[in-house]
C-alpha positions as CSV (number, residue, x, y, z in Angstrom):
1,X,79.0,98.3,113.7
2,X,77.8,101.8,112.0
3,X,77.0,101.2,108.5
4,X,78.5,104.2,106.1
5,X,75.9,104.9,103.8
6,X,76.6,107.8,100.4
7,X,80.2,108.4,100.8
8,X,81.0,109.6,97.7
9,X,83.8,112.2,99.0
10,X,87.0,111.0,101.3
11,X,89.7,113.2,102.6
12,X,92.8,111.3,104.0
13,X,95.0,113.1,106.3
14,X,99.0,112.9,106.4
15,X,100.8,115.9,106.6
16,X,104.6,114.3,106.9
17,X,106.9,113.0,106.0
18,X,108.0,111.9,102.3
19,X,108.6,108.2,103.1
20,X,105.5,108.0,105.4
21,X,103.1,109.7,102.5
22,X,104.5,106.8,100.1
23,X,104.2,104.0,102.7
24,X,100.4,105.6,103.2
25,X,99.7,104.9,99.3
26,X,98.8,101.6,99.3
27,X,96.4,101.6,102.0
28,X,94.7,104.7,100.3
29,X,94.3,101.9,96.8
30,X,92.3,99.8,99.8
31,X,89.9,102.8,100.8
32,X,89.2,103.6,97.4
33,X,88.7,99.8,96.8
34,X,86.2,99.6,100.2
35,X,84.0,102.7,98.1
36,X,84.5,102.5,94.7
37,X,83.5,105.3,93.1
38,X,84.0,107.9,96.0
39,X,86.7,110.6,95.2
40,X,89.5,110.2,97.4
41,X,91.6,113.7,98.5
42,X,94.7,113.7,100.5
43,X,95.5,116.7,102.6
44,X,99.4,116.2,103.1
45,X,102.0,119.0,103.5
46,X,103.4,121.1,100.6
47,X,106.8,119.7,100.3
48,X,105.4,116.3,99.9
49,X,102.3,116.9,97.1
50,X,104.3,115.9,94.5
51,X,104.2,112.1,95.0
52,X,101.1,112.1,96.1
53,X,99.9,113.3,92.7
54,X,101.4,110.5,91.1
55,X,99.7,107.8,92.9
56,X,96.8,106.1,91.0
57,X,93.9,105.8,93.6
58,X,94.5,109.9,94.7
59,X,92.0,112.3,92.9
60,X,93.1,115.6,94.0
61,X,95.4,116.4,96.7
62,X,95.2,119.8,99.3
63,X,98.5,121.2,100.4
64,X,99.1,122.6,103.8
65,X,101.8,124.8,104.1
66,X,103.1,124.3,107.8
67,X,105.5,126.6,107.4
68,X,104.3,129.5,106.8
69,X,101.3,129.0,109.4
70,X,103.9,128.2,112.4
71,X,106.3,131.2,111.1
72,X,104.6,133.5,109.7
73,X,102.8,136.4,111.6
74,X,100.2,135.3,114.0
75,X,97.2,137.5,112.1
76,X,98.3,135.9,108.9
77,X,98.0,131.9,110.4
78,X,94.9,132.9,112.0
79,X,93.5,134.1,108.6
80,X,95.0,130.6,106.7
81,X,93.5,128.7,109.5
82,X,89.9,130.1,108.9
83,X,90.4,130.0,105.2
84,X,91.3,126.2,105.3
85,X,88.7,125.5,107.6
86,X,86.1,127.0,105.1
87,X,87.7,125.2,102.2
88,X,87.5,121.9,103.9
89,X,83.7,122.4,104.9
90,X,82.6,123.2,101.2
91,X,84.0,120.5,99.6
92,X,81.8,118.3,101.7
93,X,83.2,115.3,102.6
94,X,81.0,112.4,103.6
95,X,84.3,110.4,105.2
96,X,87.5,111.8,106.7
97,X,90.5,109.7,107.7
98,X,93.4,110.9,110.0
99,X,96.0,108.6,109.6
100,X,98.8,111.3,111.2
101,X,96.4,112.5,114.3
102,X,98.0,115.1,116.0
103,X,95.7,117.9,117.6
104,X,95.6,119.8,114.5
105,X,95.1,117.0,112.4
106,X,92.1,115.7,114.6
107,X,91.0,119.3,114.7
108,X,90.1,119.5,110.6
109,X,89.0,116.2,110.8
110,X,86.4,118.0,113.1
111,X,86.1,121.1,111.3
112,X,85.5,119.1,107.7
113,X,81.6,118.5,109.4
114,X,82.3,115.2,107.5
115,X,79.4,112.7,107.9
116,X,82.0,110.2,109.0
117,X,85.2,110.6,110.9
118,X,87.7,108.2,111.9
119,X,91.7,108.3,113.4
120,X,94.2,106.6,114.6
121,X,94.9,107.0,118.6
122,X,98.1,107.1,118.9
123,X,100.3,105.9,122.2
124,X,102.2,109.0,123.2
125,X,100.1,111.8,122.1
126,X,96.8,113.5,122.7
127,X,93.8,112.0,121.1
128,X,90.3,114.6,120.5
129,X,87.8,112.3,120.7
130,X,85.5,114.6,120.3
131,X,86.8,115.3,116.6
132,X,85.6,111.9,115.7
133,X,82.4,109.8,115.9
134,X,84.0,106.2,114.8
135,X,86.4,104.3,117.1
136,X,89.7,104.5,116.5
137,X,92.4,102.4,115.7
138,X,94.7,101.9,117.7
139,X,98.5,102.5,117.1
140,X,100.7,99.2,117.4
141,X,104.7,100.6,117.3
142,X,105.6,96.8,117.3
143,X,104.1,96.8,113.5
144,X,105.6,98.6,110.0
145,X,104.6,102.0,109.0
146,X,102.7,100.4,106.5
147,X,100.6,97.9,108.4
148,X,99.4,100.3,110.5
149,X,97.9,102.1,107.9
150,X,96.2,99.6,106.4
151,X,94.7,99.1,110.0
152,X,93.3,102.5,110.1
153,X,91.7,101.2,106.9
154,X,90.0,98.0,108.2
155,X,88.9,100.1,110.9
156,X,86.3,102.0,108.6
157,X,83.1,99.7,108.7
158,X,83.0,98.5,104.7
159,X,86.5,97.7,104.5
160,X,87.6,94.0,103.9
161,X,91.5,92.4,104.8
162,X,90.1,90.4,100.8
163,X,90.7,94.1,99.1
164,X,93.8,93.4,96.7
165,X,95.1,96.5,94.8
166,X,97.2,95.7,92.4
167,X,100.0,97.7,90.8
168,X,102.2,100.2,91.6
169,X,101.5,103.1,94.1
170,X,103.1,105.5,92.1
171,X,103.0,105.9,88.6
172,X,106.3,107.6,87.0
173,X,105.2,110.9,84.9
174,X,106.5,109.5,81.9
175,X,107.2,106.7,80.3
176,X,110.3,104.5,81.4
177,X,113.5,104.9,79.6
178,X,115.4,102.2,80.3
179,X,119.2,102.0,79.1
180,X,121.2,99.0,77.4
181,X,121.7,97.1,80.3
182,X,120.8,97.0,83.6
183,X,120.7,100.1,85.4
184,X,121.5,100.4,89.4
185,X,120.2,104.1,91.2
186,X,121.9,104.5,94.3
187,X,120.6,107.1,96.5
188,X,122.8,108.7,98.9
189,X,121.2,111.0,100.8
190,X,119.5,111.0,103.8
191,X,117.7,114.0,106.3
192,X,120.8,113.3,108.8
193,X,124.5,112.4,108.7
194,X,124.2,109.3,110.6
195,X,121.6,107.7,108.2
196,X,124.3,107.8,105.2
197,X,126.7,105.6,104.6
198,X,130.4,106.6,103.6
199,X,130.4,107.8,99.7
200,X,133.9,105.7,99.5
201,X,131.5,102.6,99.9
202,X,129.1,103.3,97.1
203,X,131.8,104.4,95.3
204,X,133.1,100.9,95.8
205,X,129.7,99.1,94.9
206,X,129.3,101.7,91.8
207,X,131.8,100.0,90.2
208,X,131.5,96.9,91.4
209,X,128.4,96.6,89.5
210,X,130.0,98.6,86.7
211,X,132.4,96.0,86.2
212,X,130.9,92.6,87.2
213,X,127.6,93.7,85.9
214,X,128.4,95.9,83.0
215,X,125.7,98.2,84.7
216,X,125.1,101.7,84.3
217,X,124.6,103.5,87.7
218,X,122.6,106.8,88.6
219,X,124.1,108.6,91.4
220,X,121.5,110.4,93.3
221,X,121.3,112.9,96.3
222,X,119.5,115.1,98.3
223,X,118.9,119.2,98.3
224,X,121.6,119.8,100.6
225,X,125.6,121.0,100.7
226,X,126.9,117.5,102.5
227,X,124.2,115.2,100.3
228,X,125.8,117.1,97.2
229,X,129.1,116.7,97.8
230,X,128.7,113.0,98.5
231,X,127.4,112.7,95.0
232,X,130.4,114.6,93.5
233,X,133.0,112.5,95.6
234,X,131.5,109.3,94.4
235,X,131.3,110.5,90.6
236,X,134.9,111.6,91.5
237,X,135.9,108.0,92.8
238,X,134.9,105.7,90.1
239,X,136.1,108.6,87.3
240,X,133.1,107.9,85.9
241,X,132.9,104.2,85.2
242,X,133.8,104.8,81.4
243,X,130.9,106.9,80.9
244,X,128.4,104.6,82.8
245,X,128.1,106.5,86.2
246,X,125.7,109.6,85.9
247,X,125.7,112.5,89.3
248,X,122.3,113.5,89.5
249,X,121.7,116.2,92.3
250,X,119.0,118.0,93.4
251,X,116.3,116.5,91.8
252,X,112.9,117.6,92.5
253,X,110.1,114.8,93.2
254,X,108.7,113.9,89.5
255,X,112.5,113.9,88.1
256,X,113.3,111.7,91.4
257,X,110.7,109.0,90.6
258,X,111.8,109.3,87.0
259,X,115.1,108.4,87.5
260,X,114.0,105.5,90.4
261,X,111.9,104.5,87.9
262,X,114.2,103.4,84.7
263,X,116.4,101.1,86.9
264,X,116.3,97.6,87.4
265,X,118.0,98.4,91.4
266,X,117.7,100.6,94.3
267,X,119.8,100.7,96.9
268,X,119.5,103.6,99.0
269,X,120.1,105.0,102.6
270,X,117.0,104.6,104.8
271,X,115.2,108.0,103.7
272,X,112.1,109.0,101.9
273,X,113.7,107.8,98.4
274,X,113.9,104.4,99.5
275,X,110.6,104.2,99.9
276,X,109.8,105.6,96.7
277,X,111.8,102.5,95.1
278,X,109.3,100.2,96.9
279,X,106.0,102.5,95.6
280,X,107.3,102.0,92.0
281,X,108.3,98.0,92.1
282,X,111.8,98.6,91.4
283,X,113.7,96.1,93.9
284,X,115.2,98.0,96.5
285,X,118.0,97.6,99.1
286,X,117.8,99.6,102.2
287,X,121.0,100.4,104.6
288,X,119.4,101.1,107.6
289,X,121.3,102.1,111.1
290,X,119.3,104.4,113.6
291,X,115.9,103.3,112.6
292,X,114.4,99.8,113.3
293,X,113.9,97.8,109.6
294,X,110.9,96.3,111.9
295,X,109.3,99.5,111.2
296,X,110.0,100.9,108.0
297,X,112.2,98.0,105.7
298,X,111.5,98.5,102.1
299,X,108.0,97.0,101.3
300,X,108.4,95.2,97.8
301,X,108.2,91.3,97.3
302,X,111.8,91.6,96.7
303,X,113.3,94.0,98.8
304,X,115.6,93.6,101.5
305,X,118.2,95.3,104.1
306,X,121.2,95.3,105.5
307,X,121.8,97.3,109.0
308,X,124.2,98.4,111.4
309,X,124.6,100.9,114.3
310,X,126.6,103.0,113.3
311,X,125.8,103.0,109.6
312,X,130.0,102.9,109.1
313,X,129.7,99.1,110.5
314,X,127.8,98.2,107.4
315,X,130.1,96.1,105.6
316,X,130.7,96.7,101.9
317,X,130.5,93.3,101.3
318,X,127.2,92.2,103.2
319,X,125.3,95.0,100.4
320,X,126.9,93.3,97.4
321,X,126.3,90.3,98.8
322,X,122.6,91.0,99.6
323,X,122.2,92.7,96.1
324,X,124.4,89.8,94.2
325,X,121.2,87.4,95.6
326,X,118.5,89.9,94.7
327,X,119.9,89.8,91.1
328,X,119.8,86.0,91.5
329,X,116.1,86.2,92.7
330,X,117.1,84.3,96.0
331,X,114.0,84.9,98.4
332,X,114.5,86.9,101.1
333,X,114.1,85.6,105.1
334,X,110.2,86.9,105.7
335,X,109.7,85.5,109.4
336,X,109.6,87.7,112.1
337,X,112.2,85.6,113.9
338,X,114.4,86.5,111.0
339,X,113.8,90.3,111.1
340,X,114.7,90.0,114.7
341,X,117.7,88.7,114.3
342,X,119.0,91.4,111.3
343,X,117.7,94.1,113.7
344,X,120.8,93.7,116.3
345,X,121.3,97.3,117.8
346,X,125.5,97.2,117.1
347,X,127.8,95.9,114.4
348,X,126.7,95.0,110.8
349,X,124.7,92.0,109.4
350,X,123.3,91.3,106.4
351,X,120.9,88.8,105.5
């Protein structure tokens, strides 16, 4: 096996998207861990450098806007192109890691001239091998998101499976302001329709912990007109929970993982959010319905999920069942058997 000699500089690679940066955290805490006092960069896409400014093991972080380079005139990409290529060669990089590995992504992996360079192969796409002089890893779609980082990781000679990082992957940008009693966020939105489950049903679960709990909840949502309105109608349908149910809409990444980040609960639709829930050890409940739970469940000790296809056959009363015995601290089913079993293509389930 190559030995990796002076790398003091890393660039990571993940371009997209929010919940897959955040799953990527940990395994960049195990890097940094395999080379201790190396500077670790992330190159991920603009919308998402946010979060990754907030994780403890990222030194600086490189934007891409994607964007502009696939819409904007061609003489202007072509100029960004060069430009980023130059900028990754002069920051000289001893290691580079593609964990996304699409042809671009292998392609500045190559153009870095990095000492070192390493990717994931993945099973449906076009790998460069050329780009790279380290064997890959290979992608495994039967694992989580987040395993098959950290396998990317153990495939850089110097890494050991022993490497615990402890702590949170993302640290909050200020300190937590926690209310009375207990607070429960419930995140509403998601990228598509069919990923959110009916605002009458939260409303429902809103003051169901308003009442039984004597919680305050955080209604949160999405940029968009539907993920909005949701909020509104839910804030609408439990008149406020007697001041204790607060709409927050719109929020932009710091003020999200703020607002994660002073309640005791998460329950969210299967969207980036829900993964930020995990990153900041606040328990977190995922409703899932298109996705597989297999591949992207909520990763905390304590977190769980509930799933149906469609996400209307998610009973109301399989979440408050599942979040009455996460208040309770009733361990959660980890076998694989188990996860099976919950990750029935039709109809609800719980745990």
């Amino acid at each position: 096996m190559t030995e990796l000699r002076r790398v003091s500089r890393i660039l990571a690679i993940r371009l997209a998207r929010l919940g897959d940066v955040t799953l990527l955290l940990p395994s960049l805490g195990l890097l940094k861990a395999a080379f201790g006092g190396a500077h670790l960069t992330l190159l991920t896409g603009l919308p998402y450098t946010p979060v990754a400014r907030l994780c403890p093991w990222v030194d600086d972080v490189m934007a891409l806007d994607r964007g502009r380079m696939r819409d904007g005139p061609r003489r202007q990409a072509l100029s960004d192109v060069i430009r980023f290529a130059g900028d990754l060669r002069r920051r000289k990089f001893d290691l580079v890691v593609d964990f996304h590995s699409f042809r671009e992504t292998n392609l500045m992996a190559w153009a870095s001239g990095a000492r070192y360079r390493i990717g994931m192969k993945r099973a449906d796409r076009a790998y460069l091998p050329f780009c790279f002089n380290l064997a890959p890893a290979l992608e495994d779609k039967s694992i989580h998101v987040a395993e098959m980082f950290r396998r990317v990781v153990l495939q850089v000679p110097g890494t050991r499976p022993e490497d615990i990082v402890a702590g949170p992957s993302i640290r909050p940008p200020g300190a937590r302001r926690p209310g009375p009693g207990l607070t429960v966020a419930l995140y509403v939105g998601a990228s598509v329709a069919s990923r959110r489950w009916p605002p009458d049903r939260f409303a429902a679960l809103a003051r169901h912990v308003v009442e039984r709990w004597g919680a305050s909840v955080l209604v949160l949502s999405g940029l968009t007109a539907e993920e909005r309105e949701s909020a509104d109608r839910i804030g609408i349908d439990t008149g406020g929970g007697a001041g204790r149910v607060e709409v927050l809409k719109g929020l932009g990444i710091p003020d999200l993982v703020q607002a994660i980040a002073s309640a005791d609960f998460l329950v969210s639709n299967d969207s980036g959010p829900m993964h930020i829930g995990a990153a900041l050890g606040v328990p977190t409940l995922g409703i899932f319905s298109e996705s597989l739970p297999r591949h992207y469940r909520p990763t905390g000790v304590g977190d769980r999920f509930v799933t149906g296809e469609p996400v209307e056959t998610v009973e109301f009363g399989d979440v408050v069942r599942t979040l009455e015995e996460m208040r309770a601290g009733t361990p959660r089913e980890g076998s694989e058997l188990a996860i099976e079993r919950r990750d029935r293509p039709h109809g609800s389930s719980g745990t």
